[in-house]
C-alpha positions in Angstrom: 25.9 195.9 -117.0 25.9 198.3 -113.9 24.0 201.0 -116.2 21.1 198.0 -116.5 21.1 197.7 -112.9 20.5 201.1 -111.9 17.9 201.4 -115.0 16.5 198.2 -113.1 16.0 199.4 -109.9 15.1 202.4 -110.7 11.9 201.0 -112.7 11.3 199.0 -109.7 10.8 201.9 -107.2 9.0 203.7 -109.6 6.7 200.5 -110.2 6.4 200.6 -106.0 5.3 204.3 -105.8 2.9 204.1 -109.0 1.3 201.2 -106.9 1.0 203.5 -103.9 -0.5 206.4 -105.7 -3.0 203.8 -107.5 -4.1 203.0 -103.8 -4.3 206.0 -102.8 -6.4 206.5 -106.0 -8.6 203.7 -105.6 -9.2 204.9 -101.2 -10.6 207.9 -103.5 -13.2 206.4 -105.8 -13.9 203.7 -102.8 -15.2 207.5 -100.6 -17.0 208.5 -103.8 -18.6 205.1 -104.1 -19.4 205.5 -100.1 -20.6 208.8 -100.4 -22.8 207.6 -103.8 -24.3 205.0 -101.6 -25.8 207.8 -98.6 -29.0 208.2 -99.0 -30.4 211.7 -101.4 -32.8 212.6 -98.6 -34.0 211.6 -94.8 -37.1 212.6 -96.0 -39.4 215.3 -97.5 -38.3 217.7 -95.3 -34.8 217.5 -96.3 -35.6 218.8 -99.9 -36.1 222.4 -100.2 -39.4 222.7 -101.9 -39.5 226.7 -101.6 -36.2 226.4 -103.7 -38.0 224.5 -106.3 -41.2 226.6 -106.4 -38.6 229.6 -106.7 -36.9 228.7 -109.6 -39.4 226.5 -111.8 -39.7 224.4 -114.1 -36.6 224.6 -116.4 -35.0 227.2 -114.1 -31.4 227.1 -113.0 -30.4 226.4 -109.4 -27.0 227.0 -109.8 -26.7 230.6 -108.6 -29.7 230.1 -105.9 -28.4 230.6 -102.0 -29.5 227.3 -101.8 -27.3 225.9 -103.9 -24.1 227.6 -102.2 -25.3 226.5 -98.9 -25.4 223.2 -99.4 -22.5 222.8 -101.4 -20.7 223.8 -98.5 -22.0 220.0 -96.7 -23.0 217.6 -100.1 -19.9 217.3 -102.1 -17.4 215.2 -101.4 -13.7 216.9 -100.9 -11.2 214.1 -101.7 -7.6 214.7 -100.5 -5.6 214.6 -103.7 -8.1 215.9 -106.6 -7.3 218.9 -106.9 -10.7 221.5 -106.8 -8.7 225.2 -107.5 -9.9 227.9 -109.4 -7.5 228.4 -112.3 -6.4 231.8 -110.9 -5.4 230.4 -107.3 -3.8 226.7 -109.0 -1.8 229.0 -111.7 -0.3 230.9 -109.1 1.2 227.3 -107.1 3.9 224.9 -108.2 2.3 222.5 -110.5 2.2 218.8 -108.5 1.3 215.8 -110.3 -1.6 213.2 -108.9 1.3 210.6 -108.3 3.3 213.6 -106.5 0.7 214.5 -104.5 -0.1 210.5 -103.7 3.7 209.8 -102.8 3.4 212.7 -100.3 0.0 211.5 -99.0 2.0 208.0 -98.6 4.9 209.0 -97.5 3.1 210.8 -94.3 0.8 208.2 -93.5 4.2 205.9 -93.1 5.6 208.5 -90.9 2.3 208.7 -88.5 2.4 204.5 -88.7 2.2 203.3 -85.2 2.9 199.2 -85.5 0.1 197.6 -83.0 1.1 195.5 -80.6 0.6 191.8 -81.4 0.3 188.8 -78.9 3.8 187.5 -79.2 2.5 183.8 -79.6 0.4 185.0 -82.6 3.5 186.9 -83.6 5.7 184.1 -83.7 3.2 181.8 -86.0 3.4 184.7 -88.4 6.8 184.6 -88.6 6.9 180.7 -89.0 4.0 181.4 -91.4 5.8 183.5 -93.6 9.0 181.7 -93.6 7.2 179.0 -94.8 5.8 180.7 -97.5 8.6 182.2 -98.6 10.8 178.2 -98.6 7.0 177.4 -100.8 7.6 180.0 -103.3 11.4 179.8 -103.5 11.4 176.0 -104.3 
């Protein structure tokens, strides 16, 4: 019985931290989303029509300065995708997406400041909750 227990809570914390990474994970496709949603261009000047001419039709941009200049600004670096070259990932210890999330977690706990709260508001929530809790425990 005590070996179900243990295998019980441990699925539960696990269940807690997966949860935390998958919010972490969703903050991350709700940047891309924001990002997707910026506008291409302020205007015509903003797109490099020397570039364009340069290459031509059917041409690659991928090695033009251009391309390496703005790369630098356009993309979007999310905190736990991980954007390595083989060579330089290879060389570090191998973390997982939900390793990577717990630790993003676990320091955004630590640098947690609780806001203050009117004390009268404070209180409701406290009653509030309470009597949510009576509600759901019958």
């Amino acid at each position: 019985m005590e070996k179900k227990r243990n295998h019980l809570i441990h699925d539960a914390s696990m269940e807690v931290l997966s949860e935390l990474g998958i919010a972490f994970h969703d903050e991350e496709l709700l940047l891309q989303m924001l990002k997707a949603k910026q506008p291409i261009a302020e205007g015509i000047s903003r797109i490099d029509l020397s570039a364009i001419k340069e290459v031509g039709g059917g041409g690659q941009f991928l090695t033009h300065p251009t391309t390496f200049q703005h790369s630098r600004t356009e993309f979007l670096s999310l905190p736990l995708s991980n954007r390595m070259t083989y060579d330089k990932w290879s060389g570090r210890p191998n973390t997982s997406y939900s390793t990577r999330a717990r630790d993003a977690v676990s320091k955004r706990l630590q640098k947690y400041v609780k806001p203050d709260i009117d004390s009268a508001l404070k209180k409701d929530l406290v009653k509030f909750v309470a009597s949510r809790k009576k509600a759901v425990r019958g």
